[in-house]
N, C-alpha and C positions, 0 to 999 in steps of 0.2 A: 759455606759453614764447615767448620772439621768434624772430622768422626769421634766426635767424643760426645760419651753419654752424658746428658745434662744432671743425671739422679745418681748414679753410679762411678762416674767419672772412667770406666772404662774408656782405652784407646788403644790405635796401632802397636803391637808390639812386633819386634823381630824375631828371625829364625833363619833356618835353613831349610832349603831345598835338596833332599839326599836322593840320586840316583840309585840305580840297581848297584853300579861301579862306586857308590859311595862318592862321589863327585860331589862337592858342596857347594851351592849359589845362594847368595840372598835372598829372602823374601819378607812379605810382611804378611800379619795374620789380623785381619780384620776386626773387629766387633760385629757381631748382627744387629744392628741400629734399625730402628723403624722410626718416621713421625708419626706422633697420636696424639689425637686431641681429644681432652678429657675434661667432662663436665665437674663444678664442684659445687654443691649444692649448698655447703657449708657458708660459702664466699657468693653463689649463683656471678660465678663467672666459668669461661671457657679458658681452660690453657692448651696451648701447645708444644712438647715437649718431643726433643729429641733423643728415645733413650731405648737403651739392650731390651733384648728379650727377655732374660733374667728378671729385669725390672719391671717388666710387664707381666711377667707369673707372680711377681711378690704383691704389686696394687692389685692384682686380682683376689692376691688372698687376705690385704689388711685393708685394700680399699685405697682410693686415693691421696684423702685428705691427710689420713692417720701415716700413711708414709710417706708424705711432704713435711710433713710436723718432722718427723723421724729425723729425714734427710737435714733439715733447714738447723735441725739441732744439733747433727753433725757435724753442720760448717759446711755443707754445700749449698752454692750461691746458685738460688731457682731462676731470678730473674726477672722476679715479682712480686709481692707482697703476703703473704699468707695473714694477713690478719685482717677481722671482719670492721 
């Protein structure tokens, strides 16, 4: 699966590596991705979503459902159905 956030769309971006000499090499800068699976009581189904940490402080503070609505209204594709 690739490192992109299912909620956020967060992904690899690039950069450089700068020595003390100022020498520059390539690198990539990750996202902090975690999977969680998350109850919805609304739906009483389980999902499992691959998404940033970021995302994970913001469902903490509006809650699941209320920021799958959010997301699904954005035009991000969940992967599953939000309706009861």
């Amino acid at each position: 699966m690739s490192r992109i956030c299912q909620l956020t769309g967060k992904k690899p971006i690039t950069g450089n590596n700068v020595s003390h000499s100022k020498r520059r090499t390539k690198r990539r800068f990750l996202p902090n991705l975690i999977t969680k699976k998350f109850y919805i009581p609304e739906l009483d189904k389980t999902v499992s979503l691959k998404i940033a940490t970021s995302a994970l402080r913001t469902i903490n503070k509006l809650g699941v459902y209320e920021y799958l609505k959010r997301q699904e209204k954005a035009g991000f594709d969940l992967g599953f159905e939000l309706k009861k």
